[in-house]
C-alpha positions in Angstrom: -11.0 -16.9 4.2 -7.9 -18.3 2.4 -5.1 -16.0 2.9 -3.4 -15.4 -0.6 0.7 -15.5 -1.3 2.8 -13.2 -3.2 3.6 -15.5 -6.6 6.6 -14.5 -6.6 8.3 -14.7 -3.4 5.0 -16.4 -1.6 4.7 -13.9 1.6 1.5 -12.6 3.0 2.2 -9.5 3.7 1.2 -6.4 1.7 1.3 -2.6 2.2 0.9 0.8 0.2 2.3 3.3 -0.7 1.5 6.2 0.8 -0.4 8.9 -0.6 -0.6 11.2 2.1 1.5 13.5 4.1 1.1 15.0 7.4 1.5 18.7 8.4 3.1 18.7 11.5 3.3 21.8 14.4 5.9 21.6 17.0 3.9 22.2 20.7 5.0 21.6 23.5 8.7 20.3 22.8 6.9 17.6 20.6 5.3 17.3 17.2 1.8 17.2 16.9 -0.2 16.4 13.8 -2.1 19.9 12.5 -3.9 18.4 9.4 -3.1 15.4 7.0 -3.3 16.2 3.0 -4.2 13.6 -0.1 -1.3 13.2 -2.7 -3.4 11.7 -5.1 -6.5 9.2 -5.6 -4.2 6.5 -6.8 -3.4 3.6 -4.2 -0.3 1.5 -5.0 0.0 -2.1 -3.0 2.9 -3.8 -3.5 4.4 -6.8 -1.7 6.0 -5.9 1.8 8.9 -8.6 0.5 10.2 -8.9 -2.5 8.4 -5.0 -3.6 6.6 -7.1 -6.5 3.5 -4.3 -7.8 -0.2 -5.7 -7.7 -2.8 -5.6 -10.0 -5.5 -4.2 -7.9 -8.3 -4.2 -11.1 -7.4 -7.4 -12.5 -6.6 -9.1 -9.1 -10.6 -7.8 -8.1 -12.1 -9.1 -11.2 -10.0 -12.4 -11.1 -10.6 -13.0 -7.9 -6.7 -13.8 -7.1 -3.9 -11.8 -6.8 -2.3 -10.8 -10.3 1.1 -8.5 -10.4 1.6 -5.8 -12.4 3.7 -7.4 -15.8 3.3 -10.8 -14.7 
């Protein structure tokens, strides 16, 4: 599978943003993770680079990836 390239800055990498945060107990003289909790439904995934937003519907229906107001 062809690995595809932020159009703007051309990297491969890609991450989200996170939706989630974690409820954390001290135990122990550590932190240990109690339960996690859902901020939303939403996913955001932006370019690890440059921070450019994709498109997730259009980029699925195109087939490519598309950024957000390009």
């Amino acid at each position: 599978m062809k690995k595809l390239q932020c159009p703007r800055c051309g990297s491969e990498s890609f991450v989200t943003d996170p939706n989630r945060y974690d409820l954390l107990e001290f135990v122990d003289g550590d932190f240990q993770i109690e339960k996690s909790e859902f901020i939303n439904d939403e996913c955001r995934i932006f370019c690890r680079e440059c921070g450019a937003d994709v498109n997730l519907t259009a980029s699925i229906q195109r087939k490519k990836l598309i950024l957000v107001n390009s």
